[in-house]
C-alpha positions as CSV (number, residue, x, y, z in Angstrom):
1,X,-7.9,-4.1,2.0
2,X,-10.3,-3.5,-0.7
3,X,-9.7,-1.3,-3.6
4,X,-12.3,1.1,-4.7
5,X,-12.0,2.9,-8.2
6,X,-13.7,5.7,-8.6
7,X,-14.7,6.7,-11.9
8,X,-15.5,10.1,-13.7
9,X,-14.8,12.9,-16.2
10,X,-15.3,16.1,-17.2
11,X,-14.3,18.4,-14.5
12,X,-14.0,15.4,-11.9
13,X,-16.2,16.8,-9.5
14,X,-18.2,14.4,-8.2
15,X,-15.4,11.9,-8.4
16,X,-13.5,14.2,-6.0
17,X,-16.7,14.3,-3.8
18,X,-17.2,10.7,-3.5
19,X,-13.4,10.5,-2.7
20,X,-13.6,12.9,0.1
21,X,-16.1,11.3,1.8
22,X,-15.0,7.9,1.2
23,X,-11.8,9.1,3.4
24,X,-14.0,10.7,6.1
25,X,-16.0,7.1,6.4
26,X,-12.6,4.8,5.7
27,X,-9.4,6.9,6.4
28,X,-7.0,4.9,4.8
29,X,-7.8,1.6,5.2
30,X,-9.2,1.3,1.8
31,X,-7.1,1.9,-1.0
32,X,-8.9,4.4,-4.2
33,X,-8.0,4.5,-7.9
34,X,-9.2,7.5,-9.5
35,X,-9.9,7.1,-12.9
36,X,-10.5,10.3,-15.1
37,X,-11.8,10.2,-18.8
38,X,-9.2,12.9,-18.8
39,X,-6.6,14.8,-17.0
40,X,-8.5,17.6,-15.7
41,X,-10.5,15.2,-13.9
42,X,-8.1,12.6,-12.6
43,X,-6.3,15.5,-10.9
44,X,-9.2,16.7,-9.2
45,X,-9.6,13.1,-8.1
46,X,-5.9,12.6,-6.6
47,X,-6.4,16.2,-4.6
48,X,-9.4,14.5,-3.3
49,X,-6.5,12.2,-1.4
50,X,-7.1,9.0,-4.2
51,X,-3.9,6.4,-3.2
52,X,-3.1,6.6,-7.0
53,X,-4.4,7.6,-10.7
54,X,-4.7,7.2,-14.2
55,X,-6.5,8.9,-17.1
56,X,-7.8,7.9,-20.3
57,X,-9.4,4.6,-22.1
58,X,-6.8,2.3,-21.6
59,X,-6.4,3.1,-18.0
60,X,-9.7,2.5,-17.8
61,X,-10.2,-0.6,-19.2
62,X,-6.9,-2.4,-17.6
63,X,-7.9,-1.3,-14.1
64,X,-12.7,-2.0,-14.1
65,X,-11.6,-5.8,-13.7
66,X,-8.8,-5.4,-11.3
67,X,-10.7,-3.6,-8.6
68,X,-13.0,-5.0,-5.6
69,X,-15.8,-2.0,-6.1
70,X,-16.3,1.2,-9.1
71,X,-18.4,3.8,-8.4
72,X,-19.4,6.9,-9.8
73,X,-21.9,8.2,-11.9
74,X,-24.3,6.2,-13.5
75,X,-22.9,7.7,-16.8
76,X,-19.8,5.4,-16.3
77,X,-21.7,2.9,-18.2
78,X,-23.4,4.6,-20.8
79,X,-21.6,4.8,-24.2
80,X,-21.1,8.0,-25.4
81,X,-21.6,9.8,-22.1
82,X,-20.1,12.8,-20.4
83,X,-20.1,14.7,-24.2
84,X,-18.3,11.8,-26.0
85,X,-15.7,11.3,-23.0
86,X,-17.2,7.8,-22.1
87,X,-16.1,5.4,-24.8
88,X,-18.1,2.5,-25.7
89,X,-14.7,0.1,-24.8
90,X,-14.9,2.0,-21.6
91,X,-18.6,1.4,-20.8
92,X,-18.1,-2.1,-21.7
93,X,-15.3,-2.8,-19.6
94,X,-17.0,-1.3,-16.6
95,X,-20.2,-3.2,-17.2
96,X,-18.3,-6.3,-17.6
97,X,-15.7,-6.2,-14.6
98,X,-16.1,-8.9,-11.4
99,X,-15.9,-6.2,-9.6
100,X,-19.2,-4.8,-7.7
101,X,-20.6,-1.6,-9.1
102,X,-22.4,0.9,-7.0
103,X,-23.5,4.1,-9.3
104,X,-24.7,7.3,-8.1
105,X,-28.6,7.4,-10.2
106,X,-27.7,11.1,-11.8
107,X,-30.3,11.6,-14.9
108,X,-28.2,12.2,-17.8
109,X,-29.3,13.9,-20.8
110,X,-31.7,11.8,-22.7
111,X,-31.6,9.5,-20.4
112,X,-34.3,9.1,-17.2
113,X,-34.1,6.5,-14.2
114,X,-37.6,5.7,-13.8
115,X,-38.1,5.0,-9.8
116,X,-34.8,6.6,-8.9
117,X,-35.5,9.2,-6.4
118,X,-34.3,13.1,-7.3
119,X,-32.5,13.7,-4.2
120,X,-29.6,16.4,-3.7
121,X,-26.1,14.9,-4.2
122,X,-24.4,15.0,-0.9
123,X,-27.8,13.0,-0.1
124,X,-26.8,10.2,-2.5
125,X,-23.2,10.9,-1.9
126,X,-24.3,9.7,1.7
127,X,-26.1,6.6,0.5
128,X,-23.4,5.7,-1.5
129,X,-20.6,6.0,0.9
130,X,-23.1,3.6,3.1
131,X,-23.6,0.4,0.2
132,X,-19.8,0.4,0.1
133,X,-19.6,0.2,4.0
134,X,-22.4,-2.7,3.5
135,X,-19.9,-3.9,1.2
136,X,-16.6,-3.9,3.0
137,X,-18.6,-5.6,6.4
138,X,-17.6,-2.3,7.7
């Protein structure tokens, strides 16, 4: 069974929509960390039907090289991002784990994917959901 963590902050919205549809594609034969920058969004996460949680930097950090697959954002791996939620250790950890990363190419502030294609989020969401089935042989 492969273990996806799913990474985000703030409000933990678009954590809890890649969760959702993750179960709609998977059921439960993947297991999901959701990992929140905070509370707020690692409970939005778990509502979203995550198999388990955990908030903060530490959490974080322990978990990125534990994992098969994190997604979210691509803001998961910018220092400093989500308003200051994003540590640099965070960032780091993330970038550094075994584990394969497949980010969602969101333009941050300051920040612009050249060659990423502006497309509506439940389009991306869809494209996502479809690397990871790539990834699982699914």
């Amino acid at each position: 069974m492969k273990t996806i963590a799913v990474i985000d902050g703030q409000g933990g919205g678009i954590g809890s929509f890649i969760i959702k549809s993750l179960r709609e594609h998977f059921g439960e034969s993947i297991e999901i960390i959701a990992l929140g920058t905070n509370s707020t969004a690692t409970s939005a996460m778990l509502k979203a039907r995550a198999n388990k949680g955990a908030t903060g930097e530490n959490a974080i950090i322990w978990n990125a090289p534990r994992v098969d697959i994190i997604t979210g954002p691509l803001s998961i791996v910018l220092a400093n991002s989500m308003l200051g939620e994003l540590t640099a250790r965070m960032s780091e950890a993330i970038s550094s784990s075994p584990a394969k990363r497949i980010l969602l190419s969101l333009n941050q502030e300051h920040v612009d994917i050249v060659g990423a294609e502006k497309e509506p989020l439940p389009h991306l969401i869809e494209k996502l959901v479809s690397k990871i089935r790539e990834e699982c042989n699914v």
